[in-house]
VOGU-3710 file (C-alpha; in Angstrom, 3 decimals, decimal comma):
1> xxxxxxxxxx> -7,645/111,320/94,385  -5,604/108,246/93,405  -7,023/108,744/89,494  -5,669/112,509/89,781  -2,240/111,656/91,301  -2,144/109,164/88,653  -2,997/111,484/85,948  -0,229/114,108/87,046  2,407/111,762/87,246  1,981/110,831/84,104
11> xxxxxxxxxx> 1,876/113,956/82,697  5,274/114,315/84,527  6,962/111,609/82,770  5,891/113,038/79,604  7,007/116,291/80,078  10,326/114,777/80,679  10,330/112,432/78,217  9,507/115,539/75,275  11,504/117,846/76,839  14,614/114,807/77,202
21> xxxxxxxxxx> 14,639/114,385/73,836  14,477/117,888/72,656  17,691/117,967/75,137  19,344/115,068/73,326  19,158/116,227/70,084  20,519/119,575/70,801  23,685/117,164/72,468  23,567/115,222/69,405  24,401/118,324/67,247  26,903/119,445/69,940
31> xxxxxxxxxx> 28,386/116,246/69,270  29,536/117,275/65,597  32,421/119,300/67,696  34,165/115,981/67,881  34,241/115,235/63,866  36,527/117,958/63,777  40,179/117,416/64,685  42,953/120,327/65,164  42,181/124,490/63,985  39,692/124,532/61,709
41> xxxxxxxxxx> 40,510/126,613/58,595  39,276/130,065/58,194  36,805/129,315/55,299  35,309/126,287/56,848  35,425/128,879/60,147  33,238/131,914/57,953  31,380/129,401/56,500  30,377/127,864/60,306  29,586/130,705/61,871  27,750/131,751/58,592
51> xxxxxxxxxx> 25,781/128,942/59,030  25,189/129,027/62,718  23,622/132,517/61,830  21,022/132,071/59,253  20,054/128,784/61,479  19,889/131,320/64,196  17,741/134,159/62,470  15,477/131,362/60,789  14,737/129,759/64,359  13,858/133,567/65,736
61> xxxxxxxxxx> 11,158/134,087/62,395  9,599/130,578/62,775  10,217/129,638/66,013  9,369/132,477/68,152  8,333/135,440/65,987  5,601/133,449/64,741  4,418/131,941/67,271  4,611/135,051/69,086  2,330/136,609/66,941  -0,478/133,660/66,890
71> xxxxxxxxxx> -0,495/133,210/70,576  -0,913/137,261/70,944  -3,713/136,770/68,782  -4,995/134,016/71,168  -5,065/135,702/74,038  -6,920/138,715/72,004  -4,246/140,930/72,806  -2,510/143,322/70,056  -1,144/140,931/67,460  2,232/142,774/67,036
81> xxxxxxxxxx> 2,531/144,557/70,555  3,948/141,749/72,593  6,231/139,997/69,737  7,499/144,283/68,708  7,926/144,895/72,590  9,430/141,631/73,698  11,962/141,948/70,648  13,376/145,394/71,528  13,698/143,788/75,563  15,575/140,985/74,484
91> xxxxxxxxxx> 18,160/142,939/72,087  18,520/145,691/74,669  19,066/142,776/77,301  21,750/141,007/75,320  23,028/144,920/74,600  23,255/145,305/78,196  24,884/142,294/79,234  27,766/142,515/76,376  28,450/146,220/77,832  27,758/145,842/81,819
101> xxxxxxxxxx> 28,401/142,192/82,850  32,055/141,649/83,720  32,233/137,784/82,743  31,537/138,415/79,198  34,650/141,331/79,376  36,516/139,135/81,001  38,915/138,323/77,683  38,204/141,613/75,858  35,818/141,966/72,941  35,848/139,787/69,845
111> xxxxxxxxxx> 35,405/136,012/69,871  35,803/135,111/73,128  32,553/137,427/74,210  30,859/136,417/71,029  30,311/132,938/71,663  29,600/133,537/75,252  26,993/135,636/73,897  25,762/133,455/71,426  25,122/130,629/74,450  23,145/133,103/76,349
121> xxxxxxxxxx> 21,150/133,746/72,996  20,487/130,354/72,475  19,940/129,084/76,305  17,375/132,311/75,971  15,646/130,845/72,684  15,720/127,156/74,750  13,461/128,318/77,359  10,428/129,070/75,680  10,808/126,141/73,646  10,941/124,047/77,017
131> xxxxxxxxxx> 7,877/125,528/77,949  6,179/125,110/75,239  6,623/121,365/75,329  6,463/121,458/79,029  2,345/123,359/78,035  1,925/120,862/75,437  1,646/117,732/77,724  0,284/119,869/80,138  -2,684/119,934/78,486  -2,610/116,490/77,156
141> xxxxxxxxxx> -2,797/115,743/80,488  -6,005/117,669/81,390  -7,338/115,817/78,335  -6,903/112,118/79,352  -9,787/111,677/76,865  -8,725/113,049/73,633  -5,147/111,609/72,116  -4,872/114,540/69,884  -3,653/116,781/72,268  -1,281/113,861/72,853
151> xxxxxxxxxx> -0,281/113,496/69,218  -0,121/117,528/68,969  2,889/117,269/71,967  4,157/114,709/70,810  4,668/116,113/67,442  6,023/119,722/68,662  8,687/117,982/70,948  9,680/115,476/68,184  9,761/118,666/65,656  11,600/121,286/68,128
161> xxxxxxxxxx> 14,061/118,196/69,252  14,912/117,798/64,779  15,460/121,643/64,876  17,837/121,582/68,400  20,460/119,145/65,728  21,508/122,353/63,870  21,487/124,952/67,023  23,556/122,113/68,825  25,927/122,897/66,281  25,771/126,249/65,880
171> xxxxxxxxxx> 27,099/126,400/69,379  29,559/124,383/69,410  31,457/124,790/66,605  32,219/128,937/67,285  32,889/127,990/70,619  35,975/125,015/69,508  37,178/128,255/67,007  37,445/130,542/69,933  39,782/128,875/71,179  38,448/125,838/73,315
181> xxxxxxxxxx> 38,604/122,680/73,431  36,498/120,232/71,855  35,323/118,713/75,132  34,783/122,124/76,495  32,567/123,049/73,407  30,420/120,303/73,241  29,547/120,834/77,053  28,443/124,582/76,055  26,095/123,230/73,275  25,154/120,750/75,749
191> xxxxxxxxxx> 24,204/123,220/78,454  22,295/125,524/76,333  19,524/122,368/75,795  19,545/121,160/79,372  17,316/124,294/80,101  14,507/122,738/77,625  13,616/119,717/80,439  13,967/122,778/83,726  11,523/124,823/81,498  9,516/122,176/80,881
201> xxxxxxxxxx> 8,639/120,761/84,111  8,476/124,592/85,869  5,394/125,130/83,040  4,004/121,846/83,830  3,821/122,908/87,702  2,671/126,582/86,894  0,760/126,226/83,344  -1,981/128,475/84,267  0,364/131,260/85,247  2,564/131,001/82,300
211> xxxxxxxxxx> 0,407/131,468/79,797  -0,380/134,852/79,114  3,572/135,594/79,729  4,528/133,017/76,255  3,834/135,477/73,805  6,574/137,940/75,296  8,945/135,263/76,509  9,211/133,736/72,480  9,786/137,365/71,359  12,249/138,175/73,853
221> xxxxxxxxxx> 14,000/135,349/72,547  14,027/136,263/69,531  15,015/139,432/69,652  18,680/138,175/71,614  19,405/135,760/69,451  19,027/138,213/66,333  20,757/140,868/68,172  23,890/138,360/68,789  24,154/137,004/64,878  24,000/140,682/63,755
231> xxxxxxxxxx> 26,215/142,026/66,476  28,733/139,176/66,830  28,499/135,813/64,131  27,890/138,066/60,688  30,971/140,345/61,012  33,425/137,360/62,053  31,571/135,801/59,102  32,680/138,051/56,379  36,216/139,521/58,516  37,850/140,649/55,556
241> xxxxxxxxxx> 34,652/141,419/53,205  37,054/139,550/50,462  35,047/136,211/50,177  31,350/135,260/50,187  31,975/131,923/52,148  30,136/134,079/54,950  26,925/134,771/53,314  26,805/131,456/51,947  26,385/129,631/54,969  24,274/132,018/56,055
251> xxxxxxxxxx> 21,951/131,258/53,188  22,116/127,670/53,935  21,652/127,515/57,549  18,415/129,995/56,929  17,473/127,328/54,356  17,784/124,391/56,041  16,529/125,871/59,742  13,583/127,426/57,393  12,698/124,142/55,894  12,830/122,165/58,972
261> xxxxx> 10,577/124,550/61,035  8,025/124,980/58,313  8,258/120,983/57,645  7,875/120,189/61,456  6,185/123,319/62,796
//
């Protein structure tokens, strides 16, 4: 009994430790807020949230779609069911909330209920990345014996935590153009990682349970966070249509979000 309570303590402290620095990094990239001093111009704006969305649609391919699909496959379901299914729940959830939910009309439409979109999207996308750190050690846990389920969680929380840098960013730059302040931003980019440790240790207490429920979760994800960069971060991209500042940081957050998942994943 002592050897077992050992064992999930452990296991505990891991957990936090992966899912603590997955956290920090996505403060880290909040942190860039700060380099910035006064308005920000609006070509270094486009080009932000340009950026912001191609990281954003490049996370939701390799970072949920994906996986979607190979854990669907896992669990000998339907390879495309619960990835197609969960992405049409979490656009129509995100549709919902920027029509029904009163806080995100509080100031009207435009950028004020864009970025508070865009941190629901990407608290959303943090929770299934939680977990799956949080089912990582998990199971490094129930196999004391064998480091390379170790090494595997170790190496998914150190390559979701390099990722987190750019979607740290991503938040809190649109949200310091909206109109906030710097302080304020940061703290939203901050708060959309601190849901990676909760997720973590709630899959860690209940990793038999959550499972079969990953495949959906990642999709659902995905399909927000796309449903906020085409709804919201493209068009204040490209405002005028008169410059392709927009689509260029689009291309280069895609790039760089692309290389890092591929690189890490």
């Amino acid at each position: 009994m002592q050897s077992w309570s050992f064992f999930m303590v452990q296991t505990l402290v891991q957990v936090l430790c992966g899912t603590g620095f997955t956290f920090l990094m996505t403060t880290l990239g909040a942190a860039v807020v700060f380099c910035f001093r006064g308005a920000i111009s609006d070509k270094l704006n486009c080009a932000f949230l340009g950026f912001a969305s191609g990281v954003m649609m490049a996370a939701a391919v390799w970072s949920l779609l994906v996986p979607s699909i190979e854990q669907s496959g896992e669990l000998k379901l339907l390879p495309w069911l619960p990835p197609a299914a969960g992405f049409a729940l979490g656009g129509i959830f995100l549709h919902l909330a920027d029509k029904i939910l009163p806080w995100f009309q509080a100031n009207g439409k435009g950028k004020e209920a864009g970025t508070k979109l865009l941190v629901l999207a990407v608290t959303l996308h943090n929770i299934p990345e939680g977990m799956a750190v949080g089912l990582a050690f998990a199971l490094a846990g129930q196999h004391p014996q064998n480091p390379v389920y170790l090494a595997s969680a170790m190496g998914l929380a150190i390559g979701i935590g390099i990722q987190n840098f750019p979607e740290g960013a991503a938040i809190s730059l649109p949200v310091r153009q909206s109109g906030h302040s710097s302080g304020r931003a940061f703290l939203a980019g901050c708060l959309s990682g601190a849901v990676e440790p909760v997720a973590g240790i709630l899959v860690f207490l209940t990793s038999a349970a959550v499972v079969p429920l990953m495949p959906w979760l990642l999709a659902f994800a995905a399909g927000a966070m796309v449903y906020v960069v085409a709804d919201e971060l493209i068009p204040q991209a490209q405002p005028d249509g008169s410059s392709n500042i927009g689509t260029i940081g689009v291309m280069a957050g895609f790039l760089v979000m692309m290389v890092l998942d591929v690189a890490l994943g």
